[in-house]
C-alpha positions in Angstrom: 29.5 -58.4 -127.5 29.3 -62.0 -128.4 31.8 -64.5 -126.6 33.1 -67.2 -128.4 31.6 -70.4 -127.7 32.7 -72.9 -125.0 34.5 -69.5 -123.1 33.0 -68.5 -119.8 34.1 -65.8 -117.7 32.7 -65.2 -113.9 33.6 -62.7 -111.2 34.5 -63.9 -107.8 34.9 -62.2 -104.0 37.5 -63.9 -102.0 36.2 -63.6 -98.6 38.2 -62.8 -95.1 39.2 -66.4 -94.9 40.6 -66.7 -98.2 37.8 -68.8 -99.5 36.1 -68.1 -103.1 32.5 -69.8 -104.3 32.3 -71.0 -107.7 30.0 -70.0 -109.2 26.4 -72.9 -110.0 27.2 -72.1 -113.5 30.5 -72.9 -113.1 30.2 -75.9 -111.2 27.5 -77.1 -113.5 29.3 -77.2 -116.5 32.6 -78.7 -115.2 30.8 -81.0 -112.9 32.6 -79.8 -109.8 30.9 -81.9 -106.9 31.3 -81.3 -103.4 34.2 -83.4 -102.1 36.3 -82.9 -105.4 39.5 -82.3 -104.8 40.9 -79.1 -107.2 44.4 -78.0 -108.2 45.0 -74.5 -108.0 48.1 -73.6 -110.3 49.9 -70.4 -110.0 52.3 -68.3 -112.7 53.3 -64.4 -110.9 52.8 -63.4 -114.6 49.9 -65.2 -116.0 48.0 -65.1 -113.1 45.7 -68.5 -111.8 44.1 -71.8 -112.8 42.0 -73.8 -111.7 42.1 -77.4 -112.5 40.3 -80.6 -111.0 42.6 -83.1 -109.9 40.8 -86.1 -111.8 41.9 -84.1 -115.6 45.4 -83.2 -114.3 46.0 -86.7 -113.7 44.8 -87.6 -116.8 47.3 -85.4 -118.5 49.7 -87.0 -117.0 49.0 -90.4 -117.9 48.6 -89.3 -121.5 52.3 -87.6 -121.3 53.6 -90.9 -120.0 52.0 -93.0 -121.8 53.4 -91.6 -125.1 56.1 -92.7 -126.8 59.7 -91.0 -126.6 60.8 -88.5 -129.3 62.5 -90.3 -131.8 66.2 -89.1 -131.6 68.4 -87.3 -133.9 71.1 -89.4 -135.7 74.7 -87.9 -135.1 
C-alpha cells in the first residue's frame, strides 16, 4: 500500500508513568528538540493531537492579525 506523501503514521507505548517517546523519525521531520515545549489537544471523539507550541502560536497571530469579516448590510 502506498501512503500519500507528506502522511506519516507511527505506533507508540505509553509507559507506567504516562510518558510516550516520539519516535527519531518523527522528531526529525518536525524538528522536535529537547526542551520544546508541545501542546497536546484533546477531542473525546476525534481522538489526540499533537502540536508544538511555537506553530500554535503562530496560528494565532495569523487569526488575529486578519482583518474582520466584512458585515452584512441590514
Amino acid at each position: 500500500m502506498n501512503k500519500p506523501q507528506g502522511k506519516h503514521a507511527w505506533t507508540v507505548k505509553v509507559g507506567e508513568k504516562g510518558q510516550i517517546v516520539i519516535p527519531k523519525e518523527a522528531r526529525e521531520i518536525f524538528n522536535i528538540q529537547p526542551g520544546d515545549t508541545l501542546i497536546i489537544l484533546g477531542d473525546e471523539s476525534q481522538g489526540l493531537a499533537i502540536v508544538k507550541q511555537e506553530m500554535l502560536v503562530k496560528f494565532a497571530e495569523a487569526i488575529l492579525k486578519s482583518p474582520p469579516p466584512p458585515q452584512e448590510e441590514s
